[in-house]
N, C-alpha and C positions, 0 to 999 in steps of 0.2 A: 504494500500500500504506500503509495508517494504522501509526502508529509510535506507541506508547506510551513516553512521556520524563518524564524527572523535573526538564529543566533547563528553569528559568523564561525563560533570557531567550531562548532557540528561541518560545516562547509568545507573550512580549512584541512579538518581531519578525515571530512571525505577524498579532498585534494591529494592530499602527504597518504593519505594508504592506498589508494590506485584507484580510488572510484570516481565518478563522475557525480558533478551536481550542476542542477540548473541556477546559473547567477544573474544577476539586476545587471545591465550596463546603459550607458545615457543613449544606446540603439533600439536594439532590439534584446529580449532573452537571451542567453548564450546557455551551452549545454558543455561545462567546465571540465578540463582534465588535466593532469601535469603533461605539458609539453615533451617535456625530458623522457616519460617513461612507456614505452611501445604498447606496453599493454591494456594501460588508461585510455588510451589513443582509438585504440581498436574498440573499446567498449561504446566510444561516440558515434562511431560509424556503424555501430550494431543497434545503439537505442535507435538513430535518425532513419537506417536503412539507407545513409548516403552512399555513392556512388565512391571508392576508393579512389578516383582519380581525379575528386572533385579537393582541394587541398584548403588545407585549416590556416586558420591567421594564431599567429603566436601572442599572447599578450603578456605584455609585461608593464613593471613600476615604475619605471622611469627611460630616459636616453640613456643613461649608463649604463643600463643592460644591451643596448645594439651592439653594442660590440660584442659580445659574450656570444651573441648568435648571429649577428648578420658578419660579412665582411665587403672590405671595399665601398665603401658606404660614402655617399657622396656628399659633400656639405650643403649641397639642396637640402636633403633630408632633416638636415641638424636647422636648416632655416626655419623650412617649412614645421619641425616638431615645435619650435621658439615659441612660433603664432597660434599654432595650433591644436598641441597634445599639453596635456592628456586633452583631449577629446574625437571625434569621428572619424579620423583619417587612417588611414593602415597602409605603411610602407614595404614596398616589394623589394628587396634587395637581396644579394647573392648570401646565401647561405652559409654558415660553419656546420662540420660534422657534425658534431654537439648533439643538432636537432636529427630526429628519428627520420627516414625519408618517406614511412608512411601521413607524417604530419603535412607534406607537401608533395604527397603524392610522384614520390619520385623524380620530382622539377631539383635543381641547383639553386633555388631562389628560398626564400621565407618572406611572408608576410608581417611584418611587427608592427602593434597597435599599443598604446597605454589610453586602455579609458577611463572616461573620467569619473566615473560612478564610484561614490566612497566605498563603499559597501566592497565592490569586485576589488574596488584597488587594496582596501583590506585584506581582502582572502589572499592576493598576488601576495603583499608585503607579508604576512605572516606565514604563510605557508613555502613562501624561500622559494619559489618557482615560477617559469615562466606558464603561464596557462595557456592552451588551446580552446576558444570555446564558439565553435559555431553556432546560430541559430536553434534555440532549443524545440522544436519542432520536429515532424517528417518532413524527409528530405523533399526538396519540390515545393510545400506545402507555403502558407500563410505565417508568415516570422510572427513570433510571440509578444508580446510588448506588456503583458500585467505576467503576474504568477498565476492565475486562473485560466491566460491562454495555454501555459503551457503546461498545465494540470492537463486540462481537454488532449492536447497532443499527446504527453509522453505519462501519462499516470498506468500506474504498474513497469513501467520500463526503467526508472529512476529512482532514488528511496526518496532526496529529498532536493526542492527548491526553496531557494533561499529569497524571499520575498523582499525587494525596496523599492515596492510602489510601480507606478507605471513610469514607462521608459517616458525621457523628458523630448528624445527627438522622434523616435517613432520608426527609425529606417534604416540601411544598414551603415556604415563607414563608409567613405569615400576611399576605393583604393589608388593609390599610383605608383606603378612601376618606376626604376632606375634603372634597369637593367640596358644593357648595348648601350650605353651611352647617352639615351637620351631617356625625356619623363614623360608618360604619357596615361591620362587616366584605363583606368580599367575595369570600374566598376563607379558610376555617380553616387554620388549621396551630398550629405549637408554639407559639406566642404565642397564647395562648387569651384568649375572651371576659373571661374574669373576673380575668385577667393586665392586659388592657386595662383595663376597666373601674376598676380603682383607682387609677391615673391619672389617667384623662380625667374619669369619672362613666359616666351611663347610657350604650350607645350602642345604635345598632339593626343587627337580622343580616341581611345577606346580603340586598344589593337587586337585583332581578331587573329585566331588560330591556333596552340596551344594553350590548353586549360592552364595556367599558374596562378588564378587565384579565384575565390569565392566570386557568385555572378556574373559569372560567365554562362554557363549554361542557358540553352536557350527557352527551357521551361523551369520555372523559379517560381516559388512565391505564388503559387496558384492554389485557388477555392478547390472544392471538391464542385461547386457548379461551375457550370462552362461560364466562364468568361467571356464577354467579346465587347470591342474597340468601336466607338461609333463617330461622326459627327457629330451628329445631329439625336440626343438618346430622350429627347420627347417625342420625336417624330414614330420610334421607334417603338415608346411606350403608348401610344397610342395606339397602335397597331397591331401589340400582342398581348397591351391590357395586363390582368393580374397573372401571366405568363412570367412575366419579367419583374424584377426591382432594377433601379436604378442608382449605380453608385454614386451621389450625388455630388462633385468634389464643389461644385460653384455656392455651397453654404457655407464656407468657411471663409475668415478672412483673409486669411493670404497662403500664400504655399506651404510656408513653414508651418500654417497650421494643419493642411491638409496631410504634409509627412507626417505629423505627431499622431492622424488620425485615420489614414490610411490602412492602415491592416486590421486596426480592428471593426472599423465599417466594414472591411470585406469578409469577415469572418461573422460579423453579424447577420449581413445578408448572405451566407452562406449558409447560416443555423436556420436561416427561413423556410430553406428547402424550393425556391424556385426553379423554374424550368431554368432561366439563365438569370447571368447576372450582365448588363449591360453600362459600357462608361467612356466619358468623353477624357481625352486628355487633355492636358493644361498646355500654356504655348510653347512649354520648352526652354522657358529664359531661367537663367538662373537655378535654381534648386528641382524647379521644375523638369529640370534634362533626369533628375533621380526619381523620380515621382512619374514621368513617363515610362523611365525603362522599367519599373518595378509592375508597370499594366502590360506591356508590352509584355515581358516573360510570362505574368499571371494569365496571362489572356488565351482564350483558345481562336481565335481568328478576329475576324473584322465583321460586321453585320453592316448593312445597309437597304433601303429600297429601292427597287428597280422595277419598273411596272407596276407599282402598286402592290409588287410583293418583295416577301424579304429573300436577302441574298447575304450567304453567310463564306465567305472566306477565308483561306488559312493568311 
């Protein structure tokens, strides 16, 4: 029976003896294990059901630990950690031995994150270790953002989650690579492009082809009802009636608030049990490029009208 608790060092002592727990981070839930030891490791990818090739972000307490695990490490990253860690951002850089190569899925790279969540950053400092914690969910599924979503996902697979409220951003880390020499996003989130950019300089979006880190894959993050993309999603609800809910993101006041609330609107409308779930995207400026791609991956096609009837594509 999974036990929801609010005492860190029950956490800690699940960390330091090989077990996994689910912990609070200012994203989403993460589903905790010591980085360092192979066989913690393997038990994440057993509760989520992930895909072994889909690779974990390392978390750790501070910049003092990149060295311990990354190497070659470029003073971008020490910039950009300045502005921005502990909080959202998760750095790709070349790897030390150290880390197990089931953590990263057999890439040369490691992703290192410090968030900024007391509570996680407690369990790291006390427990002497860097953590691995992906998404406390199934794999694929709706990222967790209270301790109750992620009761619904992983109760019985887990003993306990470590409750600190709901997540304050709602989505996952922004990743970006260092690798070959140049920086290039690879996963959006709240650490936006143009957040980046005034730091580093130019950099490039979203490089496709080898999996090296989380959100990549090209279904993510999705309802167990079909999802789909519209323009136009009262045209839409007009037309299939109580068939459909509509994800609604235009009631909210601005984007940042629609990430805080994105997943669990879609997981609400998912407890509904509709035929679908239908939604428009936002324009894409700013934080908005993360709050797109997280529909995009969740989504099962596009829907629209043609002739007066619906037309649904991948």
């Amino acid at each position: 029976m999974t036990k929801i608790i609010i005492d860190i060092d029950t956490a800690v002592r699940e960390i330091t003896e090989g077990n996994i727990v689910a912990l609070p981070t200012e994203t989403v839930y993460g589903l905790g294990a010591n980085a360092l030891n192979e066989n913690a490791v393997v038990k994440i990818f057993e509760a989520k059901q992930r895909p072994v090739f889909n690779p974990l972000i390392v978390h750790v307490h501070d910049t003092d630990e990149f060295e311990k695990y990354g190497k070659d490490i470029p003073d971008e990253v020490y910039k950009l950690a300045e502005k921005f860690s502990p909080g959202p951002i998760t750095y790709i850089v070349k790897k030390k031995r150290i880390i197990p190569d089931i953590v990263t899925s057999g890439n040369d790279s490691v992703g290192l994150r410090i968030p900024s969540h007391e509570m996680f950053r407690e369990v790291i400092k006390l427990s002497g270790v860097p953590v691995s914690a992906p998404s406390a969910n199934r794999s694929g599924k709706i990222s967790p953002t209270t301790a109750a979503d992620v009761l619904k996902e992983l109760d019985g697979k887990i003993d306990f989650i470590l409750d600190g409220g709901k997540c304050k951003i709602g989505i996952e880390s922004t990743v970006v690579s260092f690798l070959e020499n140049e920086i290039s996003i690879l996963r959006h989130g709240y650490i936006t492009r143009e957040d980046i950019e005034k730091v580093t300089g130019k950099i490039n979006i979203i490089k496709n082809g080898k999996i090296i880190s989380p959100g990549q894959m090209k279904i993510h993050y999705a309802p167990f009802t079909p999802l789909y993309i519209t323009e136009d999603a009262d045209e839409i609800k007009n037309v299939l009636k109580e068939r459909a809910a509509v994800l609604d993101l235009k009631k909210f006041a601005d984007k940042r608030e629609i990430a805080l609330n994105l997943f669990s609107e879609l997981r609400h409308l998912d407890e509904m049990k509709f035929e679908m779930i239908i939604a428009e995207k936002t324009d894409g400026e700013g934080i908005g490029a993360a709050i797109n791609d997280r529909l995009e991956r969740a989504s099962s096609g596009k829907i629209k009208i043609i002739n007066s009837k619906i037309r649904i594509t991948e």
